[in-house]
Phi, psi and omega in degrees: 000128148278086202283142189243341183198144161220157161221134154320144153240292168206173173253139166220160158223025166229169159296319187302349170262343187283163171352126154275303216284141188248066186248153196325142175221133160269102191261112166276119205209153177196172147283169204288141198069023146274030162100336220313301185313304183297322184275319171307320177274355176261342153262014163250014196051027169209129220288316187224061132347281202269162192232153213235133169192156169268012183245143201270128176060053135287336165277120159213062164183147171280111173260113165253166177205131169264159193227128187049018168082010179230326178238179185260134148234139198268076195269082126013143118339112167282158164257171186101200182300129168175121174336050174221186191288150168296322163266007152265340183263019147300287163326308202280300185330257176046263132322319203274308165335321197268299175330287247276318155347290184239352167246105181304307169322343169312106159268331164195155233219104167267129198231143178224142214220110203272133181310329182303320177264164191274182164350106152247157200316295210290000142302345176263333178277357179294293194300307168340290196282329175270006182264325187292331187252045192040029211250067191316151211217154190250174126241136187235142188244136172284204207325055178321312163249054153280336162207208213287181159249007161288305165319315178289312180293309160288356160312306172339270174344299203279348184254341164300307212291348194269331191294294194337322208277337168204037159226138174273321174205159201277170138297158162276154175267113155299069211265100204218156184210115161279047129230353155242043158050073166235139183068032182288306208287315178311305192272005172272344166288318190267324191310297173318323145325300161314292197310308200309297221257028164255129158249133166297333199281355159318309167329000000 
């Protein structure tokens, strides 16, 4: 896949407000200050697609931007820690929850995971909350270059073995760095993937 063209399309905070036409939609989510922005502008090729801070829960609305005029990617509201009120961050489950729900076209949930750290709880109950309600989901881990690749594979390894203990099987894994493109071409194979085996008449 090549991407040729991306565009802002809109903002929401319903679902009932995003796009109606129902060509493949891709959601990106993480907790907050996982890299989320940067990697989204660096598989779209464009420096501020998604807008980039170092301050934690900047994205607090469903952005979609269309890519090459056939599927929506998606920026998701981080969970976790992020400088707002406990009932704006109410507000945001909420949303995200209603979306992750209710929009059929929604094809899969790229969950971003910062590589540096181990397990943590609200990813594991996040990815909970996406098994119970089927809701198919990826996992992608960031900012691979930060640190060794020795290091990473066993972090990796060591965040399997933890999933193992209450997943009978894993999701698939991504291994990404936005700033040495590392793992692009890989999730740009599966998004292409994805479309070929999407039927709209499913709708």
């Amino acid at each position: 896949m090549k991407i040729h063209n991306a565009e802002f399309v809109v903002s929401n905070t319903n679902y009932k407000n995003c796009p109606e036409n129902t060509i493949p939609e891709y959601s990106f989510i993480g907790r907050s200050n996982v890299g989320k922005s940067s990697l989204i502008n660096a598989l779209v090729k464009k420096q501020k697609l998604a807008k980039v801070s170092g301050k934690p829960g900047k994205t607090q609305l469903i952005n979609h931007f269309i890519i090459n005029n056939q599927w929506y990617l998606v920026d998701l509201p981080g969970y976790g820690y992020a400088k707002t009120s406990k009932k704006n961050r109410t507000q945001f489950e909420i949303m995200i929850k209603e979306y992750l729900e209710n929009r059929i076209q929604l094809i899969c949930i790229f969950l971003l995971i910062d590589i540096r750290h181990s397990l943590q709880k609200n990813d594991q109950d996040f990815m909970k909350y996406l098994g119970i309600n089927k809701i198919p989901f990826v996992i992608v881990f960031t900012k691979s270059d930060k640190i060794s690749k020795e290091k990473a594979l066993i972090n990796i390894s060591e965040y399997k073995n933890e999933l193992y203990k209450t997943w009978s099987k894993l999701p698939k894994i991504f291994i990404t760095s936005a700033e040495k493109k590392q793992g692009l071409n890989e999730i740009y194979k599966f998004i292409d993937s994805c479309n070929k085996n999407f039927k709209p008449t499913s709708f």
